[in-house]
N, C-alpha and C positions, 0 to 999 in steps of 0.2 A: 482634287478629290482625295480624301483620308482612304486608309484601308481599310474603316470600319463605316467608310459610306458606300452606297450601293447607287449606281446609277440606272435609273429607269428610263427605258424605252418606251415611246408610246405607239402603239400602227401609225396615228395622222404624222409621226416624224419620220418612217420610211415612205421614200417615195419608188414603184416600181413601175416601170415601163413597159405596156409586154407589145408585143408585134400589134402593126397596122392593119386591121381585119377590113378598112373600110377601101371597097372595089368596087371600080365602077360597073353598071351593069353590064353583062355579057353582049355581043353584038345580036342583034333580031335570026340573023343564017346560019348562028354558032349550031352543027350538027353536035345531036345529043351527048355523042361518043366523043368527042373532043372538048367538052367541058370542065374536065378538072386538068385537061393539057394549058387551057387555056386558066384556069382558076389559079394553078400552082404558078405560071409564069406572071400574071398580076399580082400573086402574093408576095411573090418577092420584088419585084418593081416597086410596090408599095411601103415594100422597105427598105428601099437604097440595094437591093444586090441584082447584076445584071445579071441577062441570061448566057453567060460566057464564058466559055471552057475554064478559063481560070477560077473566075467567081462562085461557079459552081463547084470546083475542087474543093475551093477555101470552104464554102456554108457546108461543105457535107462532114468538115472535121471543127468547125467553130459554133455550129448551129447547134440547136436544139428542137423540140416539141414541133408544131406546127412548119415553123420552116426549114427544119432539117428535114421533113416532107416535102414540103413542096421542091426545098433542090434533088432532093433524090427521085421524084417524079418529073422536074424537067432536065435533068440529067438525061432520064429515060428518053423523054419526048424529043431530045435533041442529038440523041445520037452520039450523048458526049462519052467515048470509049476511054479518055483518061481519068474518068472518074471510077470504073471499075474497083479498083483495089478499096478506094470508101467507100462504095456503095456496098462490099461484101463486108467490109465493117458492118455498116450500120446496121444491114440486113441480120445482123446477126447481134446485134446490138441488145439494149435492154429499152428501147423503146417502141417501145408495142406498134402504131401506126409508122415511125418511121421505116421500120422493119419489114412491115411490108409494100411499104412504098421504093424501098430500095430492091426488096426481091423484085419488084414489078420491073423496076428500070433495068435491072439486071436479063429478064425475059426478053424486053423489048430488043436491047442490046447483043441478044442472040445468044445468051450462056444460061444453059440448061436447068443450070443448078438455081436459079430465080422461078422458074417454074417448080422447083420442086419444093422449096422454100415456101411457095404458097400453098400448095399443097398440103406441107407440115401445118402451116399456121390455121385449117380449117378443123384443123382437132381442138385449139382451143375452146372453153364454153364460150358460148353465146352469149351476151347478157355481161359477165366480167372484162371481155375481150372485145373491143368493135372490131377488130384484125382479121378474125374467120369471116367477118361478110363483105368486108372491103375485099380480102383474097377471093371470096368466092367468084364476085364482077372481077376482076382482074382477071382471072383465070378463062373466066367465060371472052373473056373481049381477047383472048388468046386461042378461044376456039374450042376452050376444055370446058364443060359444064357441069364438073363432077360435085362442085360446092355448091348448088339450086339446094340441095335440103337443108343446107347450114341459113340459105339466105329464108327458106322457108321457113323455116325454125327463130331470126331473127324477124319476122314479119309478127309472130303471134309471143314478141318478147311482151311485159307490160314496161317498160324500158322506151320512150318516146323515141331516144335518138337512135338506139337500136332499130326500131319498127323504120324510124324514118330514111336510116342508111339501107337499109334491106330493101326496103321501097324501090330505091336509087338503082338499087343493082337489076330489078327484075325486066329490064328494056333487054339487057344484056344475051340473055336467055328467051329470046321472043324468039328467032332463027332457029333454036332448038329444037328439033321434033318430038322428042321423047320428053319433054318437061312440058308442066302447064304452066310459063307464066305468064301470061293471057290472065288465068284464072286466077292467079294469087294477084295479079293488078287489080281485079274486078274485085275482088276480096277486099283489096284495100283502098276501094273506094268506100267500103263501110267505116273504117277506121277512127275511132271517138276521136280523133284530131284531125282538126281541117288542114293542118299543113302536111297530112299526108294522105290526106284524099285528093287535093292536089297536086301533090308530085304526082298520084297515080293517074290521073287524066292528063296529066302533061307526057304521060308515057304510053296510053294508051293507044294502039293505032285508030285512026278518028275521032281521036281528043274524047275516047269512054262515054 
């Protein structure tokens, strides 16, 4: 090629590969609460990384997007204490979801500052951020329900995946005395989307 020709790129000549979404279904007994324990450790299976102290060090500094989440959430579920130092990476990272998927592992893991971490992330908006309502069920399934109005506030996003992540979280806050989400479930069983009128009878106690 001259210097006064220009070479064109077409999209159909790059080819990108992005992660393996395709998981087999969940077991029939999988309790509600252990579902994305179990979702993050099939997502990386699904991509060649095992669930192993080492492999999990490696994905928390080689990974990105979706499964830089998932290892910083089975990092969490597994108890893996040498992942600590990347997970305060990441947590502190510039990636929105994994950020708080490392604050969480960081909670489980017994270091404080992963709670407060999610805490921080509940100031973000609604609607730009899905991190405030993911932190909010984190924090609740830690026994703090301080984020119910962040999730409530994501329930009446017009933002589908919003509404449908908020959905996710309101099982969480059922134990809660001082919250309605009971009522914000039964609310979204009106929800103009039928895939999250049933998440909300999948959460409701007596199937709504």
């Amino acid at each position: 090629m001259t210097d006064d020709e220009v070479e064109v790129f077409h999209l159909d000549d790059i080819h990108y590969e992005g992660p393996n979404l395709d998981l087999p279904a969940p077991p029939q007994d999988l309790p509600y609460a252990e579902y994305e324990d179990w979702r993050s450790g099939e997502l990386l299976a699904a991509n060649g990384i095992p669930a192993t102290e080492d492999s999990l060090v490696d994905a928390l500094q080689t990974q990105d997007g979706v499964l830089l989440g998932a290892a910083a959430h089975t990092a969490g579920s597994h108890g893996v204490g040498a992942a600590v130092p990347q997970l305060e990476h990441v947590a502190r990272g510039p990636d929105d979801y994994a950020g708080v998927e490392a604050a969480y592992a960081l909670a489980r893991l017994g270091h404080a500052r992963g709670e407060a971490l999610l805490r921080r992330a509940l100031d973000r908006p609604v609607g730009p951020y899905l991190s405030p309502v993911l932190a909010a069920g984190y924090l609740a399934q830690l026994g703090d329900p301080s984020g119910f109005a962040v999730v409530r506030e994501g329930l009446a996003s017009d933002l589908l995946a919003v509404r449908m992540l908020a959905c996710k979280q309101l099982a969480f806050f059922l134990s809660f005395p001082d919250v309605d989400a009971r009522g914000l479930l039964e609310l979204a069983l009106e929800d103009p989307d039928p895939s999250v009128r049933r998440q909300a009878r999948v959460e409701l106690p007596g199937g709504g």
